[in-house]
N, C-alpha and C positions, 0 to 999 in steps of 0.2 A: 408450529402453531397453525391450526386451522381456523380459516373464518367462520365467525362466530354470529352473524346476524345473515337474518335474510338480504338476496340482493338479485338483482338480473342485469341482463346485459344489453342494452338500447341498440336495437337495428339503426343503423349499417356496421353496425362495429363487432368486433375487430376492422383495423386496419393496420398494415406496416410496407415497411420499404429498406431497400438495400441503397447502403452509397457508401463504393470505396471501400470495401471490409469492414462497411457499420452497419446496424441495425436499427433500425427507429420503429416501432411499436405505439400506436393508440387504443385506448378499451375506454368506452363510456358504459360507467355502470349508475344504476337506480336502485335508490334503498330507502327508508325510512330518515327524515331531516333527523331524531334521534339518535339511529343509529348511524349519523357520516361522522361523529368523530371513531367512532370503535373501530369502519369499515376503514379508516385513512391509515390510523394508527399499523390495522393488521399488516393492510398493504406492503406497508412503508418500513417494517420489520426484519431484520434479514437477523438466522437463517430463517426461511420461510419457503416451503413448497408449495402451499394452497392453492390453488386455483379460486382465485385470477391475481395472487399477493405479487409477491415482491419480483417473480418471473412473469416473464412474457412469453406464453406455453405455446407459441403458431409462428416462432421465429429461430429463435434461440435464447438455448437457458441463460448465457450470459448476458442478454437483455435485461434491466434492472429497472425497477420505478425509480425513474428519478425527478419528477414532477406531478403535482395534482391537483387538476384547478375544480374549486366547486360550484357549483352552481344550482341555485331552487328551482324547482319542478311544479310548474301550473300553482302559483297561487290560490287562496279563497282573501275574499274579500273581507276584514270586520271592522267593526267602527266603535270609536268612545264619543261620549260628549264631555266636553269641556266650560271651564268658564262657572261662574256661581254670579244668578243663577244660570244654571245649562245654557250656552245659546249657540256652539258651535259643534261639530262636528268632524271628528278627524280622522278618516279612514286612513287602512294599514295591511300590508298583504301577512296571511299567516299561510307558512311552507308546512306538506306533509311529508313529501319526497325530495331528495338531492339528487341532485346528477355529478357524480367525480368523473372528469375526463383524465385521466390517469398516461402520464406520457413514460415510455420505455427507451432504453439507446443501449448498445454496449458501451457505449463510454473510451476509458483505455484500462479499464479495472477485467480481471476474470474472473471467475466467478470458482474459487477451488476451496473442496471442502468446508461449504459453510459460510465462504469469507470471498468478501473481494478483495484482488490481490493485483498488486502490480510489482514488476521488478525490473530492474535494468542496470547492468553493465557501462562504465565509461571509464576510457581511458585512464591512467594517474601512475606518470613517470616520477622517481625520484633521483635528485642528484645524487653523485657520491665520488669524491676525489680521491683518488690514487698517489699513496706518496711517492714521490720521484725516484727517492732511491731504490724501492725495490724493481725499477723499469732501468731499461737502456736500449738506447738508438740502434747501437750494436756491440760487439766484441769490446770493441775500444773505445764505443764512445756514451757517454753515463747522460743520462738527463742532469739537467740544472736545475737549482728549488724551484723558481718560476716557470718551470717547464709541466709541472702537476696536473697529470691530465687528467678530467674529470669523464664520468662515466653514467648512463641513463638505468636505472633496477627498472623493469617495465611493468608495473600493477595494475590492477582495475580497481576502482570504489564501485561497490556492490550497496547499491539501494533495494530494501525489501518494506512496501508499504502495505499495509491493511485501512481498509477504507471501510468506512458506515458501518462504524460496531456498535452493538446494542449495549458491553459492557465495557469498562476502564479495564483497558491491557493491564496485562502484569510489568511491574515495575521494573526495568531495567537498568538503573543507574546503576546498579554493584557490576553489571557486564564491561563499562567502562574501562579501556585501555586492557581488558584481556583479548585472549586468542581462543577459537574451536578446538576442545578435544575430540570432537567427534566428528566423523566426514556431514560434513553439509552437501544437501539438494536443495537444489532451485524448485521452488514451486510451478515453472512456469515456462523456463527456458533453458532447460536439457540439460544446465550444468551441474557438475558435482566441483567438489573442493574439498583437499585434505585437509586431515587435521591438522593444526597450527598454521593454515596459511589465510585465515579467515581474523581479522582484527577487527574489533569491532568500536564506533566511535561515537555511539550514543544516538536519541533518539528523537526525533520531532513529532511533537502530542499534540494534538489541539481537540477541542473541542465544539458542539454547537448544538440548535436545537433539533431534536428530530421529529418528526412529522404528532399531529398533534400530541406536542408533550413529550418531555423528556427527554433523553443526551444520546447524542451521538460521537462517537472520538475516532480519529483518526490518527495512525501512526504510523509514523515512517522510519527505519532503522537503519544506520549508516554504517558501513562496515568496508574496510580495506586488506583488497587480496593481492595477497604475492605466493607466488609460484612456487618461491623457494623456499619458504616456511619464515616465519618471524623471529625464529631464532637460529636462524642460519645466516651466517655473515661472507662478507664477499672476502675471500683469502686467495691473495695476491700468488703466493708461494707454493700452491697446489693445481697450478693448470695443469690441464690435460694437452695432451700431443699439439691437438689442432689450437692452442694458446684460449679456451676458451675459459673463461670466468668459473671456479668453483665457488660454491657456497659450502659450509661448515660448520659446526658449532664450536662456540668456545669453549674452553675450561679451565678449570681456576688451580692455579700451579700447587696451592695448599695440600689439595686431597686429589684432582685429576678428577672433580665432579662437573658438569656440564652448566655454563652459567645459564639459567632461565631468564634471557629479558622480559619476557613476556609470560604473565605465568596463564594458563588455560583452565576455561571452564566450557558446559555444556549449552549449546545456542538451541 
């Protein structure tokens, strides 16, 4: 989208500043009091490359409007009378020009393909007890039922959000409680992830207004990764030399087909 009314840009500005691996960007622009709703709207637009829209072009492209204060330019003076008959006089400023002071930040969003995006990796251990009888102390001597020692599978939850979108995401409830057939990338943070080890656990939507008029939504998708795939299970009875934990799939004594807990689609 490019800006679509006339406009300039009021000396001393630009202005911006560095702190801390942020960005902060100011631009006061002047335009027609008619045209500040059209010139906010463009702004405030994303995707948008315009010059002076939705980027902050003398910093960095992930600098984003994220505020815009307005304000009237030199009033003229008119007046009504009032009262029958007429006996008072009411003056009233009428604006021709606005001034938008338009404030910029990277925020903690980036700015990739079109979209602001944030993602982030934490922790998420899960428990898993081991039955006693397939262990032993040693040679001769066997664990007791109470003796069941429990075990940490070590995952991450993978949060992937999309900020200030012009339209409603695509629906996601049918992804619920499936897996990745296809290798997932990180938009952001250099990782990859096999297929089936990507779980995904639904999605936080919200919505609000965006700058004059109309919706903006935000979405955030939750997703839990392991390593060893979601349909690979911890098998007591196939360690390796160094006694380390295999994973495996199961299968179903019937036919010798592989059980899918998890069945997979494309993210």
């Amino acid at each position: 989208m490019a800006i679509t009314v006339p406009y300039a840009e009021l000396y001393t500005y630009p202005r911006g500043r560095w702190v801390t691996g942020h960005f902060f960007g100011v631009r006061k622009l002047l335009c027609l009091w008619a045209d500040m709703p059209t010139l906010m709207s463009q702004i405030g637009t994303s995707p948008d490359f315009a010059w002076p829209a939705t980027h902050y072009q003398f910093g960095t492209s992930d600098a984003l409007a994220k505020e815009i204060l307005i304000e009237p330019h030199k009033a003229a003076m008119d007046s009504v009378t009032a009262g029958d008959p007429p006996a008072a006089v009411t003056e009233f400023a009428s604006y021709e020009y606005a001034e938008l002071t338009v404030k910029y930040s990277t925020s903690d969003y980036t700015w990739v393909n079109g979209a602001e995006v944030k993602e982030r990796f934490s922790p998420a251990p899960e428990g898993y007890t081991i039955a006693p009888e397939l262990l032993q102390w040693s040679a001769i001597e066997q664990l007791e039922t109470n003796e069941a020692p429990s075990m940490m599978i070590w995952g991450m939850t993978y949060t992937l959000e999309f900020n200030n979108l012009s339209t409603s995401p695509p629906d996601t409830t049918d992804w619920i409680g499936y897996i990745n057939s296809n290798t997932v990338t990180t938009l952001t943070l250099g990782r990859t992830m096999a297929p089936e080890t990507l779980l995904f656990n639904g999605t936080d939507l919200t919505v609000r207004f965006g700058y004059a008029g109309g919706y903006k939504w935000n979405a955030r998708h939750y997703f839990h990764y392991r390593k060893q795939g979601w349909n690979n299970h911890p098998h007591v009875g196939a360690q390796a030399a160094n006694g380390v934990l295999s994973f495996d799939p199961l299968y179903l004594r019937a036919d010798n087909s592989i059980v899918k807990f998890f069945d997979s689609t494309t993210f």
